[in-house]
C-alpha positions as CSV (number, residue, x, y, z in Angstrom):
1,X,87.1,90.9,115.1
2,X,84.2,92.8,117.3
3,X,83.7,89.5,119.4
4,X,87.4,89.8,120.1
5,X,87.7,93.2,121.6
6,X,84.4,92.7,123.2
7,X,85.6,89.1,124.7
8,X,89.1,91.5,126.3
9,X,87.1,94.0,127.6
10,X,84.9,92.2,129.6
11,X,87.7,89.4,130.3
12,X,89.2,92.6,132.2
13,X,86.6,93.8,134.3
14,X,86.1,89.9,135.8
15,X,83.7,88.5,133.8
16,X,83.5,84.7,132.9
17,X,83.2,84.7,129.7
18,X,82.5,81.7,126.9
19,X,82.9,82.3,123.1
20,X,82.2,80.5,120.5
21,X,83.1,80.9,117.0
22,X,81.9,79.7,113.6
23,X,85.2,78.5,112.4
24,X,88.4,80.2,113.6
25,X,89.4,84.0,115.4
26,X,90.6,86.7,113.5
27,X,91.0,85.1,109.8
28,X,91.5,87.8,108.0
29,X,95.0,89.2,110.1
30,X,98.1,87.9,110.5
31,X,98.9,84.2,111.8
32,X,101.1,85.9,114.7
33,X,98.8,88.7,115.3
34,X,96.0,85.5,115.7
35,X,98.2,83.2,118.0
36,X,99.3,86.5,120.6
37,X,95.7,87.8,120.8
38,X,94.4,84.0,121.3
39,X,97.5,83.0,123.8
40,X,95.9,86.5,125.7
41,X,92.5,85.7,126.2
42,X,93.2,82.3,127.0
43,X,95.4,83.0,129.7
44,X,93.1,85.9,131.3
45,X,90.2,83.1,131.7
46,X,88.4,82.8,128.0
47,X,86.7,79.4,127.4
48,X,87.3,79.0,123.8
49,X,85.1,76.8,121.2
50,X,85.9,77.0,117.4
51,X,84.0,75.2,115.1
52,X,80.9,76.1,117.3
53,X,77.6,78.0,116.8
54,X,74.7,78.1,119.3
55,X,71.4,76.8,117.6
56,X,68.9,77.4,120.3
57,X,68.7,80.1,123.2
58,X,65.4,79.6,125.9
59,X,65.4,81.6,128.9
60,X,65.8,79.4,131.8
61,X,64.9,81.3,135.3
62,X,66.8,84.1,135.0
63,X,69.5,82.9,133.1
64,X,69.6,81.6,129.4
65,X,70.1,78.3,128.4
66,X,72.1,78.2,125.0
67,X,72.4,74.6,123.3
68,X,75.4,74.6,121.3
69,X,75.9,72.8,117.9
70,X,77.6,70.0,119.3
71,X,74.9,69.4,121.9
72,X,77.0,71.3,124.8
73,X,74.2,73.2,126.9
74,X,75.6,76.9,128.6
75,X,74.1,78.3,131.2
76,X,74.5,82.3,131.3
77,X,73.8,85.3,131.9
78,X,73.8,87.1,128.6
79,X,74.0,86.4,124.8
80,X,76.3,88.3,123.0
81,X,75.9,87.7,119.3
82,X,78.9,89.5,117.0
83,X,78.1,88.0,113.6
84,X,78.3,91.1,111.8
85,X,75.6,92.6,109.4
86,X,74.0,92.7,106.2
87,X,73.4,95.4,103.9
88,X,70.2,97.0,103.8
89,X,69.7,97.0,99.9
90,X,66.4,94.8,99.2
91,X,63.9,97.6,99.4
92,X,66.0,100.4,97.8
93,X,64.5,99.2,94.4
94,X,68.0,98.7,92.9
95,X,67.1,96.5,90.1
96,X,64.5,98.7,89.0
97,X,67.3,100.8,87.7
98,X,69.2,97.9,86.2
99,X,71.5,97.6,89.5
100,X,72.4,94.0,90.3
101,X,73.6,93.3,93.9
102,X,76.2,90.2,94.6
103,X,75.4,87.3,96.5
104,X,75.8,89.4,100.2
105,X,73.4,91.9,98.8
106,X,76.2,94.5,98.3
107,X,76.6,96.9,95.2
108,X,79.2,96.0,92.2
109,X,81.0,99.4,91.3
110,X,83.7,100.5,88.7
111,X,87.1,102.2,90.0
112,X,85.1,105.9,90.8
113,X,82.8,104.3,92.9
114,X,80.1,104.0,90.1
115,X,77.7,101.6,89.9
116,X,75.7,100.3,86.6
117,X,73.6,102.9,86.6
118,X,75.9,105.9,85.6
119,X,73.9,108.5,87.7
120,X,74.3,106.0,90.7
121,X,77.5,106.0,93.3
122,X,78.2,103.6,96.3
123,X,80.4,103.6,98.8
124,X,81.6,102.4,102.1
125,X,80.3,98.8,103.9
126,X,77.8,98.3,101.0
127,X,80.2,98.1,98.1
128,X,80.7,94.7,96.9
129,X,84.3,93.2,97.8
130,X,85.3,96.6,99.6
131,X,86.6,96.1,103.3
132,X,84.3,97.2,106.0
133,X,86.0,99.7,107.9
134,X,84.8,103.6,108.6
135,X,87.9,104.9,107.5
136,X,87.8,103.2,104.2
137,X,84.3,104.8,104.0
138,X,85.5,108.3,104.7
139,X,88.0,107.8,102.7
140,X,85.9,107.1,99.5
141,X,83.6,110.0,100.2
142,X,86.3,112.6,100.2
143,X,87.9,110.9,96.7
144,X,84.2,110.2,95.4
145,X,83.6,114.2,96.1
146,X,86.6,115.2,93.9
147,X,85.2,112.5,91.2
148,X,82.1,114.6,91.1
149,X,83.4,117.7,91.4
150,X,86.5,117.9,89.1
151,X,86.9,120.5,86.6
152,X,85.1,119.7,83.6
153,X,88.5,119.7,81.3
154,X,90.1,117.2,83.6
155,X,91.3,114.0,81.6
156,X,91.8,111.9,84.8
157,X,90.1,111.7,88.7
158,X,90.9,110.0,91.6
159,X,90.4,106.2,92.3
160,X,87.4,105.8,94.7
161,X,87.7,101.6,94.8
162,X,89.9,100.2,96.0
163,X,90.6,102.8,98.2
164,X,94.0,102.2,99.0
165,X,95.7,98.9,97.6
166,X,96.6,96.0,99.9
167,X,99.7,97.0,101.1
168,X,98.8,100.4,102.5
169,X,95.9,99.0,104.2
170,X,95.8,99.7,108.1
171,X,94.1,98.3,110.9
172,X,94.2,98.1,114.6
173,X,92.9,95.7,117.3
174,X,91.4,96.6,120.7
175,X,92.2,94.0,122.7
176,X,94.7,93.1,125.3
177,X,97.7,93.7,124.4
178,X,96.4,96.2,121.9
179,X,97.7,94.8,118.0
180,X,97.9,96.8,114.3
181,X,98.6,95.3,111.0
182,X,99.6,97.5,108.1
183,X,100.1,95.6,104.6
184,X,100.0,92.0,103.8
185,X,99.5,89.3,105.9
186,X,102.7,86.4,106.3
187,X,100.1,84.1,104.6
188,X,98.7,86.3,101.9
189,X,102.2,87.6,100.6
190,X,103.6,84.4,100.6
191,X,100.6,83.7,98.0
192,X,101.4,86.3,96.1
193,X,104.8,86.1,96.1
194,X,106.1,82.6,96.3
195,X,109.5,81.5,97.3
196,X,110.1,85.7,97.2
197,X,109.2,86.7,100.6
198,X,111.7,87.3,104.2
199,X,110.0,87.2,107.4
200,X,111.6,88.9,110.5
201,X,109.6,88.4,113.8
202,X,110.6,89.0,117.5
203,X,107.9,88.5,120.3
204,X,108.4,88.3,124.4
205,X,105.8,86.0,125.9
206,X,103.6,84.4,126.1
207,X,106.1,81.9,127.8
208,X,106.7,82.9,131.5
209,X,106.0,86.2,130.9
210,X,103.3,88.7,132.6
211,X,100.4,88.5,129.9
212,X,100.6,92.8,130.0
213,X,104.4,92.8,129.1
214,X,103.8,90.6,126.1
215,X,104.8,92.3,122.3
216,X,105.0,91.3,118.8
217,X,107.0,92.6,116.0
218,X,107.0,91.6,112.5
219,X,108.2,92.6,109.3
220,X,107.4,90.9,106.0
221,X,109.0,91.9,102.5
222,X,110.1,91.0,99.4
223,X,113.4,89.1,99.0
224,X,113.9,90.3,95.6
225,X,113.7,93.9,96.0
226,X,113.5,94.6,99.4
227,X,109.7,96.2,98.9
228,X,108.2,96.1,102.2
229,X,105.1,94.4,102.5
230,X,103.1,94.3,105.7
231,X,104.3,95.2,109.0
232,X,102.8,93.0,112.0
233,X,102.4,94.1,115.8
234,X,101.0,94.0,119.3
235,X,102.1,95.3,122.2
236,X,101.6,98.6,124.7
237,X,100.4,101.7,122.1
238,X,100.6,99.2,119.5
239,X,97.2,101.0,118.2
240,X,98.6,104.0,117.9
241,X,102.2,103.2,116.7
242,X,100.5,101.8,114.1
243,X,99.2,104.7,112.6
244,X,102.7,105.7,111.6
245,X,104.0,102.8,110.4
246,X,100.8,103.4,108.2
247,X,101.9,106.4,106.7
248,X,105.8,104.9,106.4
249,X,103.9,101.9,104.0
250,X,102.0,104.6,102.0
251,X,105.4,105.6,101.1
252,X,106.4,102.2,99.9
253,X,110.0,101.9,101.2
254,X,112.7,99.5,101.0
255,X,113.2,97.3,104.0
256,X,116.8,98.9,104.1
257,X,115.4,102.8,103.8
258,X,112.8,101.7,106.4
259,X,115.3,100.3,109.2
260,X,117.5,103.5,108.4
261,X,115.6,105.3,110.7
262,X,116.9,106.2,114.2
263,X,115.7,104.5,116.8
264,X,114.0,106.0,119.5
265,X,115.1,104.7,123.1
266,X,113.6,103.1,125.3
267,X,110.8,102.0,123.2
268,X,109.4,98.4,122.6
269,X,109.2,99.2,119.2
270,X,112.4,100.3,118.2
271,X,114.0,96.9,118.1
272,X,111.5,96.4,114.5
273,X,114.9,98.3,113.1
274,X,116.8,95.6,114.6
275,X,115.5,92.4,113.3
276,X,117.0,89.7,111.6
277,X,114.8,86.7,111.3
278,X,112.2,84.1,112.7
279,X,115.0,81.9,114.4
280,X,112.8,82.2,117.8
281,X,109.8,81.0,116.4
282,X,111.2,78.0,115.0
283,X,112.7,77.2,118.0
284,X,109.3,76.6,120.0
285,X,108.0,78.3,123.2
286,X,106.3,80.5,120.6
287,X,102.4,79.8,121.9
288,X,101.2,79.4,125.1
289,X,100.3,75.3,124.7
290,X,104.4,74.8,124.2
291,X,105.1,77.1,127.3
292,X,107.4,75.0,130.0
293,X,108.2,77.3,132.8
294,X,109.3,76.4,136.3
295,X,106.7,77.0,138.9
């Protein structure tokens, strides 16, 4: 996720860069949010190596020479590591107080964000099975606050964890072009759902296309009763269209009240009212490795 946005940016001010990654890019989004933002960096320069990990780094003159796990030696400038972090819970004497912490050190707690100890509250990137994102952490404090606070004749209080459920959960991605995801992924809802699930997609590029004019749209909902699911896109402002479209989901529409709307023109993302299936995608020239264009 990081190494992505960090791989754009620097793919964009000329640098050569070379990533690896330990098994695939972006697992947790959506299979067309993956293949656009992977078609991108490829075609701006990035030399790509899945399945991949350096195991040694020794400086070399002044550059560093990195061996790779399948015996490929770099020669660079800079290491870049982006492997993410781990909670900082071993010393805090946690167990002490009865507090048992998962296998990835993070802290088990009930639906108000309490932990086994009753006296003791957690939230944000240390809470077991939570997702790591600050707003999801802000979030929790504000709810967690009005747990804590609530008048003592209260017979209910807000739900700290999870914060928000799947469907209303929103994220962007910093890269070139810029993506958001709000909801369910293709893959996921098709788990959850199967043989009860429409797919309507529409993307230009990356097929003889300039990589900056490139844009994704998808919808995904429920056949049965049109419950929208998870909405899919990259594109120009897709960051910040995405913030709406987060706040339509929290609403939980219909795929029918959604493409009521009135569409606002001339805007790439208008035509998400408009779609009607993923004939294009089946038809091929969907990623850049199928592209045939004429010189």
């Amino acid at each position: 996720y990081i190494g992505v946005e960090l791989a754009s940016f620097f793919l964009q001010v000329g640098t050569n860069v070379h990533m690896s990654v330990r098994s695939d890019l972006l697992n947790t989004f959506d299979s067309d949010v993956k293949a656009i933002t992977e078609d991108s960096l490829l075609e701006r320069g990035l030399k790509l190596s899945k399945g991949n990990s350096p195991v040694e780094i020794v400086q070399d003159g002044s550059f560093l020479k990195v061996t790779m796990s399948n015996k490929v030696t770099l020669k660079v400038e800079y290491v870049l590591l982006a492997i993410g972090r781990e909670p900082l819970t071993a010393d805090l004497g946690l167990g002490n107080v009865g507090i048992s912490l998962d296998k990835y050190h993070k802290v088990p707690v009930n639906k108000y964000g309490q932990t086994s100890a009753p006296w003791i509250f957690a939230l944000g990137d240390v809470v077991a099975n939570s997702v790591e994102l600050q707003p999801i952490a802000y979030k929790q404090a504000i709810l967690l606050a009005e747990v804590l606070l609530r008048e003592p004749r209260a017979t209910t209080a807000p739900i700290v964890e999870p914060v928000v459920p799947a469907e209303h959960l929103a994220t962007a991605l910093f890269a070139t072009p810029r993506a958001g995801s709000v909801g369910l992924t293709e893959e996921v809802a098709k788990r959850q759902f199967p043989g009860d699930v429409t797919v309507l997609v529409e993307k230009w590029g990356p097929c003889c296309v300039a990589v900056f004019d490139w844009y994704l749209l998808k919808v995904v909902y429920r056949t049965s009763d049109e419950r929208l699911l998870g909405i899919h896109i990259a594109g120009k402002g897709a960051d910040e269209t995405t913030q709406a479209f987060a706040i339509v989901m929290a609403l939980n529409p219909t795929w029918t009240a959604f493409k009521s709307a009135i569409a606002i023109h001339p805007t790439y993302t208008e035509d998400i009212l408009f779609l009607t299936g993923d004939e294009d995608r089946q038809k091929g020239n969907w990623r850049r490795h199928e592209c045939n264009c004429a010189e």
